[in-house]
C-alpha positions, -999 to 999 in steps of 0.1 A, spaced: -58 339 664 -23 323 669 11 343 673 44 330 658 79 347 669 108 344 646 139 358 636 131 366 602 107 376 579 86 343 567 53 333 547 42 295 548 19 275 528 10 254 565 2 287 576 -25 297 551 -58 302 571 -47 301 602 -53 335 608 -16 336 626 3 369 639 39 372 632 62 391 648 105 384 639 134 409 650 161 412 624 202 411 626 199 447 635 173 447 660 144 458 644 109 439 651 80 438 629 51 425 629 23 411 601 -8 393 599 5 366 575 -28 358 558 -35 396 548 -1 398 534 -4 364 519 -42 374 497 -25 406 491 7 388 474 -8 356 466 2 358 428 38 369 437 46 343 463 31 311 433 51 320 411 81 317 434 103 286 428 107 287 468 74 287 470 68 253 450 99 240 461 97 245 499 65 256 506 77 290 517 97 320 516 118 337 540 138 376 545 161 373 575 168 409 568 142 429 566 100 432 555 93 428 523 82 466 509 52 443 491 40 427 529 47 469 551 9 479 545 1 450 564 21 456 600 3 453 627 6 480 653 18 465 687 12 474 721 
């Protein structure tokens, strides 16, 4: 299991399978964090059909978590 640290919100195709951890603060301060490959089988439909998606190979939220990825935090310690 890896760990990824950002400052946003972010689901990548290189990151498929790679059983990553990610945990990004926001503008006002507010952490999350997601188990991108749960939230990615979960919303695999809605990220393909994403011009982003096809285009850049993934998708980003500098503000805030998605409401589709929340049932997929990870509680932190």
């Amino acid at each position: 299991m890896s760990t990824l640290k950002t400052k946003r919100f972010v689901m990548r195709k290189t990151l498929i399978g790679n059983n990553t951890i990610i945990t990004f603060t926001n503008k006002k301060n507010e952490t999350y964090t997601y188990d991108h490959d749960a939230v990615y089988s979960a919303n695999q439909h809605k990220l393909e059909t994403m011009e982003c998606w096809h285009k850049y190979g993934n998708y980003t939220n500098s503000n805030n978590l998605p409401t589709w990825a929340r049932e997929h935090q990870v509680e932190t310690k």
